[in-house]
C-alpha beads as a LAMMPS data file, in Angstrom:
LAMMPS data file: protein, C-alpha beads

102 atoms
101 bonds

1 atom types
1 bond types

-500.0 500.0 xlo xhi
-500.0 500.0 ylo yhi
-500.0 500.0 zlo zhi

Masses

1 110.0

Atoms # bond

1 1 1 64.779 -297.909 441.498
2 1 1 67.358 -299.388 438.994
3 1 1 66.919 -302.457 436.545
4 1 1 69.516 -304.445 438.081
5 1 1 67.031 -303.720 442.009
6 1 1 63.858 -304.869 440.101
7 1 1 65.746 -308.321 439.310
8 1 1 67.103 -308.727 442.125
9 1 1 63.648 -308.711 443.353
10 1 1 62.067 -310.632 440.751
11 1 1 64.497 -313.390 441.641
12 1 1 63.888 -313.529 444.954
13 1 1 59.905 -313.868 444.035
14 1 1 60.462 -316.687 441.436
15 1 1 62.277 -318.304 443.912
16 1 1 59.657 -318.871 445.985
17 1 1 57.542 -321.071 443.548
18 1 1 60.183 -322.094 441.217
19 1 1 63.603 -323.529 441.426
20 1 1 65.346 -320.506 440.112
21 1 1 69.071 -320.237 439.397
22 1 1 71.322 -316.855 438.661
23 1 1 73.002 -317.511 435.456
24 1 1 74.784 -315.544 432.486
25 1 1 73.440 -315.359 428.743
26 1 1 74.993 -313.252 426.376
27 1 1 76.958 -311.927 429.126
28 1 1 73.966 -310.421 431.179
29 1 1 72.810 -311.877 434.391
30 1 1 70.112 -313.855 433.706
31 1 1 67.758 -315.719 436.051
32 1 1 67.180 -319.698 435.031
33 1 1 64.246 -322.397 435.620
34 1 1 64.670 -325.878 434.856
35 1 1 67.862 -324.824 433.523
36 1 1 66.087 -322.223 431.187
37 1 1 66.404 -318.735 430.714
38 1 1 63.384 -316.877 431.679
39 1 1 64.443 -313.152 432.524
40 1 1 67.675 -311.074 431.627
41 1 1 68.923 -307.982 432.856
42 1 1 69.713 -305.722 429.675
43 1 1 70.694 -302.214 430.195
44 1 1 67.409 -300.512 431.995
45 1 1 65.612 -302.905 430.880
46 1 1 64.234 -306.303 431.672
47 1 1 63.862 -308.897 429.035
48 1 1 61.407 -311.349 429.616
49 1 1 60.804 -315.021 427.603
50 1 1 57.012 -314.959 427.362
51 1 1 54.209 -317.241 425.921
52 1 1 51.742 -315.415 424.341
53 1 1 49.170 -313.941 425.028
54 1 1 51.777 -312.287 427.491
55 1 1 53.767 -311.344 424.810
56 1 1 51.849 -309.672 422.692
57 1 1 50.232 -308.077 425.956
58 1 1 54.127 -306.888 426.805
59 1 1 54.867 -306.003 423.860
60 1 1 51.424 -303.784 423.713
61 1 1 53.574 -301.596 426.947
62 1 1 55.386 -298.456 425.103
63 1 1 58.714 -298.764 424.341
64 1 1 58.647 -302.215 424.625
65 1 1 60.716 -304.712 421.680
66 1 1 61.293 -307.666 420.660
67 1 1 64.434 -308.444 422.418
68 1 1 67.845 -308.090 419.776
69 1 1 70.676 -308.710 421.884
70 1 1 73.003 -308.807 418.869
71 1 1 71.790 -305.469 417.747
72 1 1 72.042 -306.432 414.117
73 1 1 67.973 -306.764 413.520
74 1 1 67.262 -310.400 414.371
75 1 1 65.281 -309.903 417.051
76 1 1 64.304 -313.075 419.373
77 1 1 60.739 -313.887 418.871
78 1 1 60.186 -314.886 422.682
79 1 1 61.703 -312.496 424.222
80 1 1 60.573 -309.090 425.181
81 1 1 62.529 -306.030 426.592
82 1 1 60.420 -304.230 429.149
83 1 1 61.684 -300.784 430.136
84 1 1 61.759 -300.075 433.670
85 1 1 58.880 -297.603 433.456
86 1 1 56.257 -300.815 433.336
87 1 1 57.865 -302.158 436.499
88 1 1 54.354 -302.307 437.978
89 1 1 53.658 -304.846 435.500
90 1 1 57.138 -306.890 435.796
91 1 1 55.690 -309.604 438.592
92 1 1 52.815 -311.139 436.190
93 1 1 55.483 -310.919 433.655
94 1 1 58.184 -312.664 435.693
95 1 1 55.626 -315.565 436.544
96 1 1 54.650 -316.038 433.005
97 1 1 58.087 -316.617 432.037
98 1 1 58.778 -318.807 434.665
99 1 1 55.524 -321.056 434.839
100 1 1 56.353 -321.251 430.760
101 1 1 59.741 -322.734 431.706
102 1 1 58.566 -325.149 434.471

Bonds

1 1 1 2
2 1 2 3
3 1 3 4
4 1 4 5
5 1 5 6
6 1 6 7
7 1 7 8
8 1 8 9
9 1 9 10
10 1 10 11
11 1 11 12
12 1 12 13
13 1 13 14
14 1 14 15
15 1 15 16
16 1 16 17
17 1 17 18
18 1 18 19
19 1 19 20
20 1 20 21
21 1 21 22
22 1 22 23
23 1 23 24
24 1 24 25
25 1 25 26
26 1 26 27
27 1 27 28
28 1 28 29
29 1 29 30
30 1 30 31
31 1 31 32
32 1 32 33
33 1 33 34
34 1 34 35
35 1 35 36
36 1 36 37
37 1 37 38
38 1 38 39
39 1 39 40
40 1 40 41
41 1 41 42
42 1 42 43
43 1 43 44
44 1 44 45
45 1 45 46
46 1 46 47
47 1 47 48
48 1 48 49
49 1 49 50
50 1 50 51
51 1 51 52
52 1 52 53
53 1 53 54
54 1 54 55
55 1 55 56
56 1 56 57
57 1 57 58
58 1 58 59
59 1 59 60
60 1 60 61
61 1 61 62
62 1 62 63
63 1 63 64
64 1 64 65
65 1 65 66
66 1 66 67
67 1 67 68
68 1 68 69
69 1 69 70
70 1 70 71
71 1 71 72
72 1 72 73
73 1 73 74
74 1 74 75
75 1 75 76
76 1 76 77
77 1 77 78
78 1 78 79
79 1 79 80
80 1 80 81
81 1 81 82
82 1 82 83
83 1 83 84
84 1 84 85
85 1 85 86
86 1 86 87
87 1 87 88
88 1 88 89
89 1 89 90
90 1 90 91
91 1 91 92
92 1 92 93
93 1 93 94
94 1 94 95
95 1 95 96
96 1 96 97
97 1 97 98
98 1 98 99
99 1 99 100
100 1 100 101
101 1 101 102
């Protein structure tokens, strides 16, 4: 199972509820609602935009950051990076993101 599988996926189950679009941000594929970025395929990872308390609960997942796509410290306070390792947990966080969009 790859990263870039587990989004495909993902997109195909937000699509179901919401009115998701395949986009680009920062150069990775990202998935959009309402014109929104909710999820973005970074390396292994997943990167989710998250409301709390689903951030802090992602963020309580090991190995999981505050999402710094720049890589110079300024992490985005929204968005966590998920490694692929939690994919069990990467449904409830791909409906958060979305229903926090919509």
């Amino acid at each position: 199972m790859t990263a870039e599988i587990e989004y495909e996926r993902l997109f195909e189950l937000i699509s179901q509820t919401h009115a998701g679009k395949s986009a680009q941000m920062f150069g990775k594929k990202c998935l959009k609602v309402n014109g929104k970025a909710v999820i973005v395929l970074f390396k292994d990872c997943l990167v989710f935009k998250l409301p709390e308390p689903y951030r802090k609960k992602a963020l309580s997942l090991s190995e999981s950051v505050l999402w710094d796509p720049s890589g110079k410290n300024r992490p985005m306070k929204e968005w966590v990076q998920v490694c692929l390792k939690h994919r069990e947990k990467f449904n409830d966080l791909a409906l958060a993101a979305a229903n926090y969009m919509s």
